[in-house]
Phi, psi and omega in degrees: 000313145002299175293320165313288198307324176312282187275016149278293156013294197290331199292328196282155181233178195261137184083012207262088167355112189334303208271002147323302172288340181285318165320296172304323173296325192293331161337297208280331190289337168252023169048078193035023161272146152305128180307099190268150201258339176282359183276089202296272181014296188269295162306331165294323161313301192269346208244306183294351172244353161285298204255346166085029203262159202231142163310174134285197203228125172166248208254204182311299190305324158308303171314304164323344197241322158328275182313314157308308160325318182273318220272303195254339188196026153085027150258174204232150180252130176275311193152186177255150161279170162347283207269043158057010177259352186226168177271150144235120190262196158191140155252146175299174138292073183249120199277329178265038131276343194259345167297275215307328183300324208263349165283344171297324189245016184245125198226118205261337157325300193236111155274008181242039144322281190306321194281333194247004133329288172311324157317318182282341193291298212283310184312293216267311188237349173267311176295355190255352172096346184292342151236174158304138181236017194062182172303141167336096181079003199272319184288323194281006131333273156328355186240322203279325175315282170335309168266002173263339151337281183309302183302328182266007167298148155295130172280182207269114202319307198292300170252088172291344162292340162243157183285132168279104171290003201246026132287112197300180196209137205265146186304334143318287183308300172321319200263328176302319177276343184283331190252021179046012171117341187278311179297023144212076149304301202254148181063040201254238189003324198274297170296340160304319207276311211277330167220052202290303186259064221228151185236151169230165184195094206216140175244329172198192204225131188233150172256130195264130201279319220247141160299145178285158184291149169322290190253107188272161198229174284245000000 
């Protein structure tokens, strides 16, 4: 992570705006192109620093998707197989590639973006067999946890059309947007008291290398 921070770090310049550099990730994920939402490529890219999403392992197209990936859009090749027919890829974990993911899928224009983004996810690369799709509901979990975030983010004094994500959120206002406001008609008092002044603070979903501990601790 060091290395990471290192080399975004070099990119900023002094006096230079946040989202300037959040710009340039968001760059490199569509590989200095505009973000098309019909480009599997390019949504696997931008989907893939949110949700943590990983190809499969199997036949050319895949591998064609690997590679393109790698080539273009910020995953990293890991290695070979034995007999040299498959990839093993990774997206890193970078909180400014997941800033650029999330300007990306945000259209103050369109509100039905994020819905022809998904199409394409679901069309082009979960029905086609090309990624992991996890557990029952486990990516759509993860997108609706995600966007109920984003939607609870503060906007920015300077641009009020975009959200600061790098502001912790207090986990009410988080829980009023993941449920739209329903889920505590009644004892709405109870929950002010136990977590009015409690915070969450999360940008994207990484797969952890280590099993988590037994007694998780505090």
């Amino acid at each position: 992570m060091l290395l990471t921070y290192c080399r975004w770090n070099a990119q900023f310049n002094e006096g230079e705006e946040e989202d300037a550099l959040v710009a340039l990730a968001a760059l490199k994920l569509t590989s200095g192109c505009d973000f098309d939402f019909n480009n599997k490529y390019q949504v696997l890219a931008v989907l893939s620093q949110l949700l943590c999403v990983e190809p499969t392992l199997g036949n050319s197209e895949v591998t064609k998707l690997a590679v393109q990936s790698v080539a273009a859009h910020m995953r990293f090749l890991t290695g070979f197989s034995s007999d040299g027919t498959k990839l093993y890829t990774y997206c890193p974990s970078e909180p400014l590639l997941a800033l650029g993911a999330f300007t990306l899928l945000r259209r103050e224009e369109d509100s039905g973006f994020l819905g022809k983004v998904l199409n394409t996810f679901n069309s082009q690369l979960c029905e086609a067999g090309l990624v992991e799709e996890g557990l029952l509901g486990e990516l759509a979990s993860r997108l609706l946890l995600l966007v109920a975030r984003d939607m609870a983010a503060p906007t920015k004094p300077k641009a009020p059309a975009s959200r600061d994500l790098l502001k912790p959120v207090l986990l009410m206002d988080f829980l009023d947007k993941l449920f739209n406001g329903t889920w505590c008609r009644t004892h709405r008092d109870d929950f002010e008291t136990a977590f009015g002044s409690t915070y969450v603070n999360f940008t994207h979903w990484i797969l952890t290398r280590d099993s988590l501990p037994e007694e998780p601790t505090k």
